[in-house]
N, C-alpha and C positions, 0 to 999 in steps of 0.2 A: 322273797323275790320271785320265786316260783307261782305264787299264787298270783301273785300279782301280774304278770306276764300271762298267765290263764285267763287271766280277767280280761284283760286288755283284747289280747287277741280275739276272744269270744264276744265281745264289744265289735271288733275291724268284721269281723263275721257277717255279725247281724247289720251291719251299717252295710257292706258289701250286696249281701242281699236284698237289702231296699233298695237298690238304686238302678232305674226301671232299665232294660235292655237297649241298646243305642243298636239304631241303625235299622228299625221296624219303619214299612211301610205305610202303617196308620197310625194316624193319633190316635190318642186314648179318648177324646171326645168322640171320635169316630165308633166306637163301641160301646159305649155309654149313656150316649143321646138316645131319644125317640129318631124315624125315621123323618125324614122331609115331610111338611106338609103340600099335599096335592092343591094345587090352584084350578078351580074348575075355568072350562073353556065353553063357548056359545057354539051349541053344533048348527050345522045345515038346517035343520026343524026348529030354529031359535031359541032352544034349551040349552039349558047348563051343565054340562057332563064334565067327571071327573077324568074321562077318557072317551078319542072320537078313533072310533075302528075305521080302516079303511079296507077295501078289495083289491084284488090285483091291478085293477085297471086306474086304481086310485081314488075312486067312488067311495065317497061316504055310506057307513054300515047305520042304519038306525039302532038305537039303544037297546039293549037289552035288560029290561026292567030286572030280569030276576040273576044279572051278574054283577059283580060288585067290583072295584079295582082297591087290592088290598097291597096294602104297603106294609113292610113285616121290619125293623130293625134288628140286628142283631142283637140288640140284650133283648129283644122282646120274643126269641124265637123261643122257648121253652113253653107260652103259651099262643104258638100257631099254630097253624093244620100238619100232620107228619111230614107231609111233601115239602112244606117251607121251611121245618125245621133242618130236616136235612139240608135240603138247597145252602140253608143259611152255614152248617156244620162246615158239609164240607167245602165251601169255599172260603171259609178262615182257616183253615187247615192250608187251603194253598197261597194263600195270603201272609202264614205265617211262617213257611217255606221261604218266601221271596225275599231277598236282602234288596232288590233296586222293584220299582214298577217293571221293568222288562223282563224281571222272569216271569211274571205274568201271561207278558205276547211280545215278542218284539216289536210289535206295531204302537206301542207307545212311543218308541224312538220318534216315528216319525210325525206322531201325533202332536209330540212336544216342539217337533221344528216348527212347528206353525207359530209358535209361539217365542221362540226363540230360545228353547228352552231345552234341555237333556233331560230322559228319564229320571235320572236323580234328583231333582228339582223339584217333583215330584212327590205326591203325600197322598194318601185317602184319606179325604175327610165326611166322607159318607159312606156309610156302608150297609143295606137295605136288601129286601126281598120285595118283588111287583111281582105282583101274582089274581089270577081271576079266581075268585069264590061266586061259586050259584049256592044262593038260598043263606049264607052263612058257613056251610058245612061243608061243602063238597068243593074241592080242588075240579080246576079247569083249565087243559091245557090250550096254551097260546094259540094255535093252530085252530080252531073250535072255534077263536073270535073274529080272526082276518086277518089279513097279510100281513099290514105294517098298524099302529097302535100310537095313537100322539098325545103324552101326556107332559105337563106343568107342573114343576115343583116351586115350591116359595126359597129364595136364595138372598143372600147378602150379597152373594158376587157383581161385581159389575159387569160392563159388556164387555170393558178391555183386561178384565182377568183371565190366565189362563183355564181351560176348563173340558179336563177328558173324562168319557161316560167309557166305561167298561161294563159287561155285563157275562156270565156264565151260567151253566146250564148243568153241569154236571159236577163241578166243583176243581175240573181238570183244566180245560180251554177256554182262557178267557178273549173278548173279541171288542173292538174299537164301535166304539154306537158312531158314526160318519157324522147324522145328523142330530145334532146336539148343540142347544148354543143360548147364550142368556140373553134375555131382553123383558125389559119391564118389571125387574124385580124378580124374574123367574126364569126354570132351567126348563127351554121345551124340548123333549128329547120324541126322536121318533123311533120307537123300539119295532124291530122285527123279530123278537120274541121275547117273554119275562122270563128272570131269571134272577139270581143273586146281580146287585146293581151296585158298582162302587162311582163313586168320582171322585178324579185326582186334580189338586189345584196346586198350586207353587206353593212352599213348604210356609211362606209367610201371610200367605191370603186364607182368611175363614169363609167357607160357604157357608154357614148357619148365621142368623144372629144372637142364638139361644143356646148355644153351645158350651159344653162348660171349660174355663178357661184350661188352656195347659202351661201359662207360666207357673203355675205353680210347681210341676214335674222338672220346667228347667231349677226353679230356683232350690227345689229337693235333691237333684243331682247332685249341682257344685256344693249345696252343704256338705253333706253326705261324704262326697270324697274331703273335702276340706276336715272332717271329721277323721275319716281313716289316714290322711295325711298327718295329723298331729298325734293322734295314737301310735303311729309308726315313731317318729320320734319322739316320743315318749318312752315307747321301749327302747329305742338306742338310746336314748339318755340314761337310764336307769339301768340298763348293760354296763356303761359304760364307769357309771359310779359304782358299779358293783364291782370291777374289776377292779379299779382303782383302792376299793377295801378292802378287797382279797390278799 
């Protein structure tokens, strides 16, 4: 009986520990995928850029041939430049801190009323590094390029999905992107600096279409417990017959 009740228990264990943590911020697609792809845009000089710099004054920046706009996803950070990887570190670190979006900023509250919507509503389902590379190799900070920065992602969302752009710099302060917003199959955001870059959608809308499913996670859950639920009464049944022949 003893063994047997070892067994069991060491079973509710292992079943316990697979069964992923509720109540996290991002999908698990959101850390697993590649980053978004960039959708190029027709600059002022009638070319195609992955990205249109602007000046203060709001004056288009012409191209610079020898900078590049790198997009970094978080499984992909272990082969990017040390500055992304860190960016990328430690903003999952505060990510995985957060039990709502609003420990992040409070400014998602209000982000989400536009939407009709409450922080907890709320999910990352992107989670990425933009960042400027000269040459390939060398890190370049935002500032270097222009004020503000307007780039296109490829998206599934619609126009009437919810859709907040977060982005941090330090891994600590994260800050509301204002202008942000989908149209034509894509997310144009206008960043006034790169940085670690999430976006948050309603817990039931995908922004990717290439994303790897996460019913499967829900339907791992309920087995799982449905599994330590009947190991449980298995041991009180087998308790219970044991007394009975005692």
């Amino acid at each position: 009986m003893k063994k047997l009740m070892a067994t069991l228990m060491a079973a509710m264990l292992v079943l316990a520990m697979a069964v992923p943590a509720f109540g996290a911020i991002i999908t698990p697609s959101a850390e697993q995928k590649g980053s978004p792809r960039v959708v190029p845009r027709r600059s002022a000089a009638g070319t195609m850029e992955d990205y249109l710099a602007f000046d203060a004054q709001g004056n288009e920046i012409a191209p610079d041939d020898t900078l590049e706009l790198v997009t970094t996803a978080y499984s992909e950070r272990n082969s990017a430049l040390t500055e992304i990887k860190d960016i990328l570190t430690k903003a999952k670190a505060k990510i995985d801190a957060a039990s709502t979006p609003a420990d992040l900023t409070g400014d998602v509250n209000d982000a989400a009323k536009k939407f009709s919507l409450t922080a907890d509503d709320l999910e990352i389902t992107e989670f990425f590094d933009a960042s400027f590379v000269r040459n390939g190799d060398t890190y370049v900070p935002f500032g270097e390029v222009g004020e503000t920065v307007k780039v296109s992602f490829r998206t599934s969302l619609g126009a009437n999905d919810p859709l907040v752009v977060l982005v941090s710099c330090d891994g600590d302060k994260w800050e509301v992107i204002e202008d942000a917003k989908v149209a034509d199959g894509a997310v144009d955001v206008t960043f006034d600096k790169f940085c670690a870059v999430v976006f948050l959608t309603e817990g039931n809308v995908s922004g990717s279409g290439n994303s790897p499913q996460t019913g499967d996670v829900t339907t791992g859950i309920i087995v799982s417990v449905a599994l330590v639920a009947a190991l449980a009464l298995c041991i009180g049944g087998s308790m219970i017959v044991d007394r009975k022949h005692s």
